[in-house]
N, C-alpha and C positions, 0 to 999 in steps of 0.2 A: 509203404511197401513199393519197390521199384516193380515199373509194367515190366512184363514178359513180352511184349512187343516192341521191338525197338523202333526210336523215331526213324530210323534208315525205312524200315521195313513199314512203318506206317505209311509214311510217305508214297512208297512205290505199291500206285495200284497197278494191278494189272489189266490184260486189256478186257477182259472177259467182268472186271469191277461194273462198268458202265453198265449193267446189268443191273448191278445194284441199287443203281439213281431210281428207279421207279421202285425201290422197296420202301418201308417203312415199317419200324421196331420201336415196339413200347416193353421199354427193362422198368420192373414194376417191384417194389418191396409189396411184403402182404400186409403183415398188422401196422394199422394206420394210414396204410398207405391205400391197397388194392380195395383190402376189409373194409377201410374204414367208410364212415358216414353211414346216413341212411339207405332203406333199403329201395326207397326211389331213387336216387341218387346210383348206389348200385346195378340198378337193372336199367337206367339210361346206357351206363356206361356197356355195360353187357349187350347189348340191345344196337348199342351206337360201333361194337367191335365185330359183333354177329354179323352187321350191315357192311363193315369195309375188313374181309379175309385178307386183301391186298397187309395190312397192319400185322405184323408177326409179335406175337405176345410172349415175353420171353420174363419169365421167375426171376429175380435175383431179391433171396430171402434166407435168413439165419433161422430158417428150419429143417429139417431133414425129412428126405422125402417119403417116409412114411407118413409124417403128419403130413406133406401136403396134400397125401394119397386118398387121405380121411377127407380133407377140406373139401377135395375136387367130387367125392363120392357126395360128399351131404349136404353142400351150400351151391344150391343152381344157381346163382349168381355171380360163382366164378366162372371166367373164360377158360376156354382150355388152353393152355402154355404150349408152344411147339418148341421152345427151349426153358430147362430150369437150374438158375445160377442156386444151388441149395448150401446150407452149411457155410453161411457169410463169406461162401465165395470158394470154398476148395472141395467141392463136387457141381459135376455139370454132367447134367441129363438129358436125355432126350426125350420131349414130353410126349411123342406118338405113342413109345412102346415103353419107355421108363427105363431104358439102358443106359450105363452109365458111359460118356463119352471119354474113353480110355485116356483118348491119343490128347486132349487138353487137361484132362484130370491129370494124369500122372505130372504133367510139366505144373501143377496147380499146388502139389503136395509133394517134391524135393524137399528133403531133408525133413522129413517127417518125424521126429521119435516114436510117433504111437501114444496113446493115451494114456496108458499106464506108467512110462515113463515120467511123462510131465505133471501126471499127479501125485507118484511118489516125487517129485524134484523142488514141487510148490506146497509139502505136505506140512513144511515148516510156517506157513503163512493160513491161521487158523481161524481168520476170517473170511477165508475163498472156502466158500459152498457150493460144491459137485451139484449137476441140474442131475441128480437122478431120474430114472425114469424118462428121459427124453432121448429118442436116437440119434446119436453124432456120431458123422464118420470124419475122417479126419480133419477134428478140429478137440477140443476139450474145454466143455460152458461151463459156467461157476455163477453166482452170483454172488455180488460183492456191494457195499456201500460206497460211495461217494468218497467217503473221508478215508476210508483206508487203500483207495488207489495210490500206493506208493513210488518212488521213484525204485525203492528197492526189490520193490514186485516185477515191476517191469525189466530192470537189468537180470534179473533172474530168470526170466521167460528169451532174454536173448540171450543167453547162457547156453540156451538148449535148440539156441538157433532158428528159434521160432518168431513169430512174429503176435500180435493182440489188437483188439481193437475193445472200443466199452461204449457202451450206449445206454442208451434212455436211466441213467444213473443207478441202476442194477447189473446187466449184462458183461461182464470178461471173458470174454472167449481168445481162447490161445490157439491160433492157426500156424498151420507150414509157414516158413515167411513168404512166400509168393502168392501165397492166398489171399484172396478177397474178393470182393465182387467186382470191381472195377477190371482187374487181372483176368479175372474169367469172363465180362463183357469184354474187356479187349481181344483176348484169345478167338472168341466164337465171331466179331467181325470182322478180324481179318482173316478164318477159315471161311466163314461165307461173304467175304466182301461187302460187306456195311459199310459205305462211306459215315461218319459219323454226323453229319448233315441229315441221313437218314432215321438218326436214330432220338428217342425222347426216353431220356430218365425220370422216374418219380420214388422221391423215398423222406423217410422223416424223420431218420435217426443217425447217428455216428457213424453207424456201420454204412452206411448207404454213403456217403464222403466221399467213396473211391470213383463210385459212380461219377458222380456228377465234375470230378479231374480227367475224365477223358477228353472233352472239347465238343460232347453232345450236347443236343437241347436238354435242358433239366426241367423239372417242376419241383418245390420245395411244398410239403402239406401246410397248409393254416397251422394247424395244431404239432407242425413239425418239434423237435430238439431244439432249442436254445442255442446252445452249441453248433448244431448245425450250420442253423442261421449264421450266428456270428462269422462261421467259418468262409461262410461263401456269402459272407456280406459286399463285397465289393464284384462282384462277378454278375455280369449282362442279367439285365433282367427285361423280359418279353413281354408282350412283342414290341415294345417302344424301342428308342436307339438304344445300342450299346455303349457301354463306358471302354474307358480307353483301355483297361485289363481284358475287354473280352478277347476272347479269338471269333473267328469268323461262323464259330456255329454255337459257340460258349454263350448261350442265352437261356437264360431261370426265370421260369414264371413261375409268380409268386400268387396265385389266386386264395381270395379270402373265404374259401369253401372249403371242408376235410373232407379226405379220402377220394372216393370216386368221386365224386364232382370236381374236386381239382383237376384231379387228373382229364377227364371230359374239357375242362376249360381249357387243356393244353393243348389240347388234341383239335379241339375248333379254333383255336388260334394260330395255330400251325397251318389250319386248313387240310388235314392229316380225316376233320368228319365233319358233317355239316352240324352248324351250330342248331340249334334248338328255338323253335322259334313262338310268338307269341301268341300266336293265332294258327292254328290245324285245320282247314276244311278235310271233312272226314266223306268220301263218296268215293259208291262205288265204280263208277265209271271216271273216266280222264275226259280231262278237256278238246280231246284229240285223240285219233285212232290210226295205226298204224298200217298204214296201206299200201302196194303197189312200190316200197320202199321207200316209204318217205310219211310225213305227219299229215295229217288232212282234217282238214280244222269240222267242226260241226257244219251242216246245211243249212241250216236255218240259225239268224241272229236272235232270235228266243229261246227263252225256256233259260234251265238250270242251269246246263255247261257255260252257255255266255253269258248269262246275268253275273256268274262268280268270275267268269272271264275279265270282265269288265270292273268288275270290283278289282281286281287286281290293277287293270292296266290304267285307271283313273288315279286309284288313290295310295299308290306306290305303296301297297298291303304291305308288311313285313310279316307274310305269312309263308306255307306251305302246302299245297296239297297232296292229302296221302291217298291213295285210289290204286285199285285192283289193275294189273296186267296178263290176260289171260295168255299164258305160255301154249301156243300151239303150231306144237310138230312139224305139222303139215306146209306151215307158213313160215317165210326167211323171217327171222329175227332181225330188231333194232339196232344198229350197228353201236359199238364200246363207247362212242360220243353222248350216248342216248341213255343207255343202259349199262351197268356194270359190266364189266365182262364176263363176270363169275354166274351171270343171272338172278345177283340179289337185288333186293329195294335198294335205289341210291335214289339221291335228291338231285331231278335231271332239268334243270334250266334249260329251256327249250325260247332265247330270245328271240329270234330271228323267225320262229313260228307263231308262239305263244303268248313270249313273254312272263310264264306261269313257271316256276320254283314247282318239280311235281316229285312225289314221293311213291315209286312205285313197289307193291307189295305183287311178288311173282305167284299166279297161280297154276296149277295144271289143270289141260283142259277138262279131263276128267270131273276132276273137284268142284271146279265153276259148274258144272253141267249139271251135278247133284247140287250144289248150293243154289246157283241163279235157276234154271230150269225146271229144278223138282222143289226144291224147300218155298223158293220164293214167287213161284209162276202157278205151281200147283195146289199150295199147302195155304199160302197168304196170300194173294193176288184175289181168290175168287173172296175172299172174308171180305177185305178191301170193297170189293167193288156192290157188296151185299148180296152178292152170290153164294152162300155157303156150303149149297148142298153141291156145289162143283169141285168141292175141295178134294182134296186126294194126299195122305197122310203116308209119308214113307219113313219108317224109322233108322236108314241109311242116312236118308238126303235130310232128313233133322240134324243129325251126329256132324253131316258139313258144314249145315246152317252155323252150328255153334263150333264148329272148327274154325271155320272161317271168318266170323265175327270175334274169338280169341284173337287168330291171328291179327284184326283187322285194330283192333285194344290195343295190340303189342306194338303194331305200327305206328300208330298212330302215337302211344306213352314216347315211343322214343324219337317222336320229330317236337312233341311237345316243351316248351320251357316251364319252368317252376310256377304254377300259378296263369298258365294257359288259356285264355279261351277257343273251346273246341266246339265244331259246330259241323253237326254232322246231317247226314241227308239221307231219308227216306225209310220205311220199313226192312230192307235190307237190312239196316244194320243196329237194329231192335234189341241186338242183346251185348251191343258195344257198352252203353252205358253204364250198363251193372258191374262188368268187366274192370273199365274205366272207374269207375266210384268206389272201388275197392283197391285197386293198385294204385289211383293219383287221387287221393280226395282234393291234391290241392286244384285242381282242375276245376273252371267252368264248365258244364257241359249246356251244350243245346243241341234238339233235334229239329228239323224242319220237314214237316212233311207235304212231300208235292202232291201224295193221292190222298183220298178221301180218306177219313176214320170210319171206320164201322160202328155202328150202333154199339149197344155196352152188350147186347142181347146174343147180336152176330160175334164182335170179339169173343168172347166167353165162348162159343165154340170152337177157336181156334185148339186143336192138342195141346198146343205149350200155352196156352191164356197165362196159367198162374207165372210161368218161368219169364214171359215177355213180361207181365203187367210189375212184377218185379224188379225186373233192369228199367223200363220204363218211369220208375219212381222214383230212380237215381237221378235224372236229370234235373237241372235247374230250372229247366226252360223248356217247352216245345211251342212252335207255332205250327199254322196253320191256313189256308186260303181264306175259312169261312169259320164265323163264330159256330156256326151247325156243326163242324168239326172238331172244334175247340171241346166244343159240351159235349160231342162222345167220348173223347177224350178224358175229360174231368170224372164222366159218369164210367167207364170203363176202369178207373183208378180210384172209385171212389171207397176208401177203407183201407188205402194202401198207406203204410212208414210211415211215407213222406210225400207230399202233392206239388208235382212242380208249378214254375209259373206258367201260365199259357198269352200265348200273344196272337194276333190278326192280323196277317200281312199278305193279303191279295199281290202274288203277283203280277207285272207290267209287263211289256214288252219295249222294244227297243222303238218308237213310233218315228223319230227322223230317220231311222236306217230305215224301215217300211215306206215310209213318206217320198223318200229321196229315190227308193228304186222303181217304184211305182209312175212315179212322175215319167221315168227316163224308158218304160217297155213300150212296146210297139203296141199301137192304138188297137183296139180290138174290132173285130171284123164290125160293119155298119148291121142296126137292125133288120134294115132290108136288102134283099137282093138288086139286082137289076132291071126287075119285075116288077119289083113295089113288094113282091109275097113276104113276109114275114119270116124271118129267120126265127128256127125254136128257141123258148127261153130257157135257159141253160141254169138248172139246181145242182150244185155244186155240195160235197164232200168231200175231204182231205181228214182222215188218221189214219194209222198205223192197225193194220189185223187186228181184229182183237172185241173179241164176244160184247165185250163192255162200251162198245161204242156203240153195238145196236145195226150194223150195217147189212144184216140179214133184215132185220125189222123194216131197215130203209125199204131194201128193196121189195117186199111184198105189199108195204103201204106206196107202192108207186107204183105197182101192177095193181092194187086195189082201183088206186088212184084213175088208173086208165080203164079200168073196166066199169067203174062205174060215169065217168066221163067220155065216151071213146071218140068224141068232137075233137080230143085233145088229141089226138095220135097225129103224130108230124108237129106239132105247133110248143112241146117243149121237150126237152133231153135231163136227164141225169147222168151226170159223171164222177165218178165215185174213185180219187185218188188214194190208192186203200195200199202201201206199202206193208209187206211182210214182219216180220219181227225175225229178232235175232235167231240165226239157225240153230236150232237145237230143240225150239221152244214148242213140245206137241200140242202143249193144252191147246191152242188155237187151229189144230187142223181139220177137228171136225166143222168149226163156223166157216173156214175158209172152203172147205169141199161143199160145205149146205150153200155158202155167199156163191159160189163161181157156178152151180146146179140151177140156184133161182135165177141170176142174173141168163143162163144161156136160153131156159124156159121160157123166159120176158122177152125177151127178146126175140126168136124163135116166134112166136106168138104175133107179138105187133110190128116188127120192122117192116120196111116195105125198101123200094129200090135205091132210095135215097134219103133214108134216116134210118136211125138204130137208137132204140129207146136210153138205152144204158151204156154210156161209154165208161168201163174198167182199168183202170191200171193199176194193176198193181206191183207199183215199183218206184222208189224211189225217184223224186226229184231234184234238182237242184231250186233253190230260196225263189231265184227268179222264176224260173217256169211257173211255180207254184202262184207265184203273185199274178203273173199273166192268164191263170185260171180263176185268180179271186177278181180281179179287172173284169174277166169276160163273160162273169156268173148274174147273172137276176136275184137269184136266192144263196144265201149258204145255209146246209141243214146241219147243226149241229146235233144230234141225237143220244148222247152218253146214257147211259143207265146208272151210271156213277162218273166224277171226273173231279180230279181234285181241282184243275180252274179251265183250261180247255183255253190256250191263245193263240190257236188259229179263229177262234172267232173274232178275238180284239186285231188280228193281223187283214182279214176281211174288213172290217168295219175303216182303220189306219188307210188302207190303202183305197175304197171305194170314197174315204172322205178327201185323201189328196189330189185326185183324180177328177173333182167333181161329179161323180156317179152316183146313183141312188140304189144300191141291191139292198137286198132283206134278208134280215138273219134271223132264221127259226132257231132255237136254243134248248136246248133240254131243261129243264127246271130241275134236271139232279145234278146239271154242271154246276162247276164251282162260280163259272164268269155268271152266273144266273144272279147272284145274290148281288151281282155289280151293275149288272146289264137289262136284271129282266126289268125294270119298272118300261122299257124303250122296246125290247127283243119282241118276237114272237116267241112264247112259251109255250114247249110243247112237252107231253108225259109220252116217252117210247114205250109205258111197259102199258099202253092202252093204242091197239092195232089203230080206232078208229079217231083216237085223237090227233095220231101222227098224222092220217090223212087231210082229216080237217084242215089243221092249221097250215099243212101244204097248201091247200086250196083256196084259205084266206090269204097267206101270203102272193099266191100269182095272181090273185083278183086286185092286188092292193091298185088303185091309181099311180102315175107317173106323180103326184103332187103326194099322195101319200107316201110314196116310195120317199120322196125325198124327203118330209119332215120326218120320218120314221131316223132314216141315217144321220139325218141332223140331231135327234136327239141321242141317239146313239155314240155320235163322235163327241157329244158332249158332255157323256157321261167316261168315256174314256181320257179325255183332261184331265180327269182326278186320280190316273194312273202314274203309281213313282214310277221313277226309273228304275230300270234294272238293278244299277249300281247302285241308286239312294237306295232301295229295298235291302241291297246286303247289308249296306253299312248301319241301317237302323237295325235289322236282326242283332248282328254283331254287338253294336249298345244293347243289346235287349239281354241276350245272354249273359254280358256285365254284370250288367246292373245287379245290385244285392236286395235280397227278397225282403228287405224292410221298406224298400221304395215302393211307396205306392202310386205313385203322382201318373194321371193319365191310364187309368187301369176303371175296369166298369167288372165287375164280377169276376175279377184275377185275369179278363181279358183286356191287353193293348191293344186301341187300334191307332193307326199313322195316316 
């Protein structure tokens, strides 16, 4: 059938076309093509269309649009169409409101007889079977066999001025002759100016032909027509070179996947969506945060963000991370380089910052507020920490929890490849797994948990115990710092489906970046004055707000401290670098109004004209100050009430060892670094007022030769520290690995 665009008229774009260049249009057949494949395969593709609106999704399908009206009601898996080439090509729709687009319809259906005509005309040919019961507007379906496709059928259909086309070895349909789909995609890009460079065909039958003669990119299904195939056998196939028949956009991928997944393979080959990769870190935070207009990398080279940081930029991951972006308001947004325009998830390569492939899932700040704030700070934070009677149960901020955990599933299923390992981080996102294990069984999953597990006794009080300990049993795999967490772990699941594997992987710290900055800060003030008098010895704390460190505790065992000692008043300091927590987060205001009460009290009390017992800040520092505070500290008190590994004590210990210093590290024994550190640390119990004194008090009595064999043994138990980066990459094989491996496992736990 001759195009209704002439090549004069193709040719001349106009100037307003260039507009066009930044479009992109997937013309799509449905059964076999759009329909076809699995329903993971389906919901990539959905998922992967959902993420780039920029792609205009446009019908071209020998149904009429009634039935596709049914399809789009009852299968969530289709897209929504903003154009639809219906009735193999001689009706064209508008898919917003479902009006029929007159001004290309009518030039689609010249010289129409009407259906009644041509089926009294064909009534003499008595193996063409009328499709009753299926809506067709102009066009007239039959089905017919193979062998009685006649030459004499066909001359008789252009008798009536019509035109035909026959597919998948049943299908005759008699159209206007300027019908087809090819004639109705040409029509609609040059009304909207589609260069066809812009555009990707997918189809897998005869009728789809006309398609793929415009000079667009095509995709042919696996399980395409025979015929097809043969037809457009010699014609470009992608993305490799073209043959000497292509034109310059006349390129056919041919991928050995049906239906959606083909069509996905075209669409990542094009570069049209990001491909799908083998490896997902699942967290809810990014490796960087959006500040002052511009990316601003983490403070500190420890902990999660850079350990995975580093995993990436060592061992050339071919992964992605998906992570939450709180959308707010108030603050300028990431300029279209960064972020979609549209403010969806895209996959944002950030080399020149990062170097991290990141996948962002948009929140509103609202949502975050009830997810992070109330489900995750209120509800499971105090369980976590073995606090449960702090808990605080909202059945709003639950509904987010699992909003937001769906959504974070969805995200993540669609950055995922076939058979994925996915590796997710922390209680946050507790009901990904179950999500995950039901829409991708082909998926590895692993969790890694950086805080402590609660007993089985504490969990079980959680509201949602049963809903969590159920996603929780989908997993392949969880680790953990400490085998003590491993085992509540096991015993919290224990009668569950299915028991994942659990593993032991104390994390490290980065010890030559500590090493290297330590060496290069400015020496810390001398012991003595210019007097000879003794300058105070300075006991040092560094975390984050937060009931669970205990730093109320601190400070009334240091007001003990001086009351039952008061020799001591001038001769040592506390400094307590105590940063806030993300705004929003109330659970922690009352310990912050009781910490900044006791500290003024204390203070108040014993300062005199030139010392102050307690120096406070709370506020963030930058990596180096903070080392400049571990340099010029006697003690560091670590005091958690719970922590899943606590490495600012391994950051004290790295830096007082490259420096040749000898300071002393008190330690909590419910910290995670305990089960690494304590046979060397001083151990001490915060939840006994008179212990935490104590071992204060043995700590500033230690000797200068004690001091130092104490650190000596200490830096020498930190040697046995991986690396950041080897820590990821053994998780990563860990999650692998298939649960018949036993090799290197002591009671289902790994340790490295």
């Amino acid at each position: 059938m001759a195009s209704l665009v002439s090549d004069e008229q193709a040719s001349q774009e106009p100037p307003t076309a260039r507009v066009g260049r930044g479009v992109k249009v997937l013309v799509t057949d449905l059964d076999g093509t759009l329909l076809g494949g699995d329903s993971t395969d389906r919901r990539r593709l959905r998922q992967a269309l959902d993420r780039h609106p920029e792609v205009t999704v446009v019908f071209a399908t020998g149904r009429s649009l009634p039935s596709i009206e049914r399809i789009l009601r009852h299968d969530p898996l289709v897209p929504s169409p903003r154009w639809i080439i219906a009735d193999v090509g001689a009706s064209v729709i508008d898919g917003t409101d479902r009006s029929h687009v007159d001004i290309l319809q009518n030039q689609l259906r010249q010289g129409w007889p009407g259906q009644q005509r041509v089926r009294e005309h064909l009534s003499r040919f008595p193996d063409l079977v009328y499709q009753d019961g299926v809506a067709q507007e102009g066009r007239c379906s039959f089905f017919l066999r193979p062998e009685q496709l006649s030459e004499e059928l066909t001359d008789a259909v252009r008798e009536l001025g019509c035109g035909w086309t026959y597919s998948a070895d049943r299908y005759f349909d008699v159209l206007p002759a300027p019908a087809s789909k090819g004639n109705a995609l040409a029509l609609l890009a040059h009304k909207h100016q589609w260069p066809m460079d812009s555009i990707l065909v997918a189809g897998d039958s005869l009728n789809d032909l006309s398609l793929f003669q415009l000079g667009a990119h095509g995709v042919i299904m696996s399980n395409a027509e025979p015929a097809l195939r043969e037809q457009l056998r010699d014609h470009g196939t992608g993305p490799g070179p073209r043959t000497s028949t292509s034109t310059s956009t006349d390129t056919i991928h041919r991928p050995d996947r049906p239906g959606a997944a083909g069509i996905l393979s075209a669409l990542e080959n094009l570069g049209w969506t990001e491909r799908p990769r083998p490896v997902v870190i699942g967290y809810h935070r990014p490796p960087v945060r959006w500040a002052d207009g511009q990316w601003q990398q983490p403070l500190s080279p420890n902990g999660v963000l850079p350990a995975l940081q580093g995993m990436f930029s060592t061992d050339s991951l071919d992964a992605v991370w998906a992570t939450a972006l709180v959308e707010d308001d108030a603050a300028p947004r990431p300029d279209a380089g960064h972020l979609h325009q549209a403010g969806l998830p895209q996959e944002t390569g950030l080399p020149h910052e990062t170097g991290l492939p990141l996948a962002f899932l948009p929140v509103a700040s609202a949502e975050w507020t009830e997810y992070f704030h109330r489900a995750c700070k209120e509800t499971l934070w105090p369980a976590l920490m073995s606090q449960p009677d702090r808990m605080r149960d909202s059945a709003s901020a639950w509904r987010r929890y699992e909003t937001f955990n769906a959504r974070f599933a969805d995200h993540i299923s669609a950055h995922a490849a076939r058979g994925a390992t996915v590796w997710l981080h922390d209680y946050n996102l507790w009901l990904v797994p179950g999500i995950l294990h039901a829409a991708r069984p082909d998926l590895h999953l692993g969790l890694f948990h950086h805080t402590p597990f609660p007993p089985p006794d504490t969990f079980a009080r959680i509201p949602a115990a049963e809903q969590l300990r159920h996603s929780l049993a989908c997993l392949d795999w969880a680790g953990f710092h400490t085998a003590t967490f491993a085992d509540h772990f096991r015993q919290a699941l224990a009668g569950a489906r299915r028991t994942p594997r659990t593993g032991v992987h104390p994390l490290g710290i980065d010890r030559r970046a500590v090493e290297e900055l330590a060496r290069t800060r400015i020496t810390p003030a001398p012991r003595h004055d210019h007097h000879r008098r003794c300058r105070p010895a300075l006991i040092l704390s560094v975390e984050r707000l937060d009931y669970a460190k205990a730093p109320l505790q601190k400070v009334r065992a240091f007001a003990t401290l001086l009351t039952e000692t008061p020799e001591l008043r001038g001769q040592l300091a506390f400094r307590l670098v105590c940063p806030p927590p993300e705004p929003g987060i109330r659970v922690h205001d009352t310990t912050r109004a009781a910490l900044e009460r006791a500290i003024t009290a204390l203070n108040r009390r014993w300062r005199t004209e030139n010392w102050k017992p307690v120096d406070y800040i709370p506020r963030s520092l930058s990596f180096a100050e903070v080392v400049d505070h571990y340099l010029a500290a006697d003690v560091f008190w670590v005091t958690s009430l719970q922590d899943g590994m606590n490495l600012t004590a391994k950051e004290f210990i790295a830096a007082h060892a490259a420096t040749g210093r000898s300071g002393v590290l008190v330690l909590s024994r419910h910290a995670g670094a305990a089960s690494q550190l304590g046979t060397a640390a001083l151990l001490t119990d915060p939840n006994s007022p008179k212990d935490l004194v104590n071992t204060l008090r043995r700590a500033l009595a230690m000797t200068p030769q004690e001091r130092s064999a104490h650190l000596t043994r200490l830096a020498t138990l930190l040697d046995e520290d991986q690396s950041p980066a080897r820590w990821a990459r053994q998780i990563i094989t860990a999650i692998r690995r298939p649960a018949s491996v036993s090799a290197g496992t002591e009671e289902g736990i790994m340790h490295y």
